[in-house]
C-alpha positions as CSV (number, residue, x, y, z in Angstrom):
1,X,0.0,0.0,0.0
2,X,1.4,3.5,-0.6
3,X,2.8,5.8,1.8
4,X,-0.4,8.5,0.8
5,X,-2.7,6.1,1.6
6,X,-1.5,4.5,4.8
7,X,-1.1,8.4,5.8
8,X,-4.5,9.0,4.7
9,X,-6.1,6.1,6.9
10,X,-4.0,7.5,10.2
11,X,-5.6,10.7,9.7
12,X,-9.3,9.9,9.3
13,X,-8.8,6.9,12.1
14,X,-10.7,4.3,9.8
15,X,-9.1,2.0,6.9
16,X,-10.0,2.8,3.6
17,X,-11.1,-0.5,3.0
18,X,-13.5,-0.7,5.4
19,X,-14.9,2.3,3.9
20,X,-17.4,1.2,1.1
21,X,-20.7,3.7,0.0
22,X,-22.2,1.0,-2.0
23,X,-22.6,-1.8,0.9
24,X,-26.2,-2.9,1.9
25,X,-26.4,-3.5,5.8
26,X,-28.9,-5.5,7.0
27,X,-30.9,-3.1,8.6
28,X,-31.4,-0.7,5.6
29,X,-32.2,-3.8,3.4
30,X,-35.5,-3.9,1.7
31,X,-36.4,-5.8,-1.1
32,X,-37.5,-3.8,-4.5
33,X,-40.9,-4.7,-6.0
34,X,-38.8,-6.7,-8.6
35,X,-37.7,-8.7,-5.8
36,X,-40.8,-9.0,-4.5
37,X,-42.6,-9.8,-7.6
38,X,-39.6,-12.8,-8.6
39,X,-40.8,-14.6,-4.9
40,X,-44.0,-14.6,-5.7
41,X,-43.7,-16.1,-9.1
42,X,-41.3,-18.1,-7.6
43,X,-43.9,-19.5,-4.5
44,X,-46.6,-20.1,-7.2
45,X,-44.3,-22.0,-10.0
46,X,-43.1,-24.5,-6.8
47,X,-46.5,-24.8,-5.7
48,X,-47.3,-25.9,-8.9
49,X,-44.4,-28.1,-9.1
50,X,-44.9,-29.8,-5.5
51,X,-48.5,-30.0,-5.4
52,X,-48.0,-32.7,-2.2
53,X,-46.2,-29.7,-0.1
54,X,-48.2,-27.7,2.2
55,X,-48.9,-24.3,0.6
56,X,-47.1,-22.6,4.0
57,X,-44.1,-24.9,3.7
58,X,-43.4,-24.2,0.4
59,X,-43.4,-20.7,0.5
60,X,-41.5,-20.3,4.0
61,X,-39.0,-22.3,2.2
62,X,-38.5,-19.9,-0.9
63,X,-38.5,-16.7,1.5
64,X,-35.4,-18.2,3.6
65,X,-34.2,-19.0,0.2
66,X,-34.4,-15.7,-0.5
67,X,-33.2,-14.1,2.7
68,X,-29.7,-16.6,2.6
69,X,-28.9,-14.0,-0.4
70,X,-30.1,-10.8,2.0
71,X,-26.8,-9.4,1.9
72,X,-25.7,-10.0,-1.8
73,X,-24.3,-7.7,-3.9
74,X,-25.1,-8.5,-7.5
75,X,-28.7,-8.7,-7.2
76,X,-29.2,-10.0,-10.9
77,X,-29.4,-13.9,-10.2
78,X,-30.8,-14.2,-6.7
79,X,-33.9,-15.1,-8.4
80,X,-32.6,-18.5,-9.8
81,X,-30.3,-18.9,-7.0
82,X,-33.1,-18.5,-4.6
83,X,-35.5,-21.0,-6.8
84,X,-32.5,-23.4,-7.1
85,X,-31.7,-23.4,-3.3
86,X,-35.6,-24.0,-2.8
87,X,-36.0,-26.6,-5.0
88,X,-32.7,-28.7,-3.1
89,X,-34.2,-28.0,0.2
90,X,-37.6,-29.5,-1.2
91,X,-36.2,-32.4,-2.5
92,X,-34.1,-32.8,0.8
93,X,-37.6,-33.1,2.7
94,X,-38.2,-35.7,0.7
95,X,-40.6,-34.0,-2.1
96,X,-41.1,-35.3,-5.5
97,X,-41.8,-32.3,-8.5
98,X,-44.7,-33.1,-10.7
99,X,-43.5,-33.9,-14.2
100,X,-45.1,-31.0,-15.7
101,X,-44.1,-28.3,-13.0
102,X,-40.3,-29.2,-13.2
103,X,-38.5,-25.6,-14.0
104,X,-35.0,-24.4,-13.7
């Protein structure tokens, strides 16, 4: 690291690496209606996939899906990620998808 810099970071008491605008803390987090819309596609395409899961179940399971990527920065694939995770931890409970629901 250069000389400026270290200099810099004694002065202001705080690392300029720690030091980042653009992070999302978990307390100022709120989901956009994108977001919002993409779990509820997401709750009705698994509901229709796992028609033997309880309604409840399977949507509690895509909203933790969804909150395990709370604190990511790219925002652009949580959607699939989060459908992904929920279709593991469906099949991990021992669900079977209906042939014609199957997705991504």
């Amino acid at each position: 690291m250069a000389a400026a810099t270290l200099q810099g970071a004694e002065r202001t008491g705080t690392s300029p690496a720690m030091e980042d605008p653009g992070a999302r803390t978990t307390e100022e987090w709120a989901p956009t209606p994108e977001e919002l819309a993409s779990v509820r596609t997401t709750v009705a395409r698994l509901r229709a996939a796992y028609p033997s899961v309880d309604a409840d179940t399977v949507e509690a399971t895509v909203e933790a899906a969804y909150d395990s990527f709370r604190q990511a920065r790219v925002r652009k694939y949580v959607p699939i990620l989060a459908e992904r995770r929920s279709r593991k931890a469906l099949a991990a409970a021992g669900s079977t998808p209906d042939a014609v629901g199957d997705g991504p």
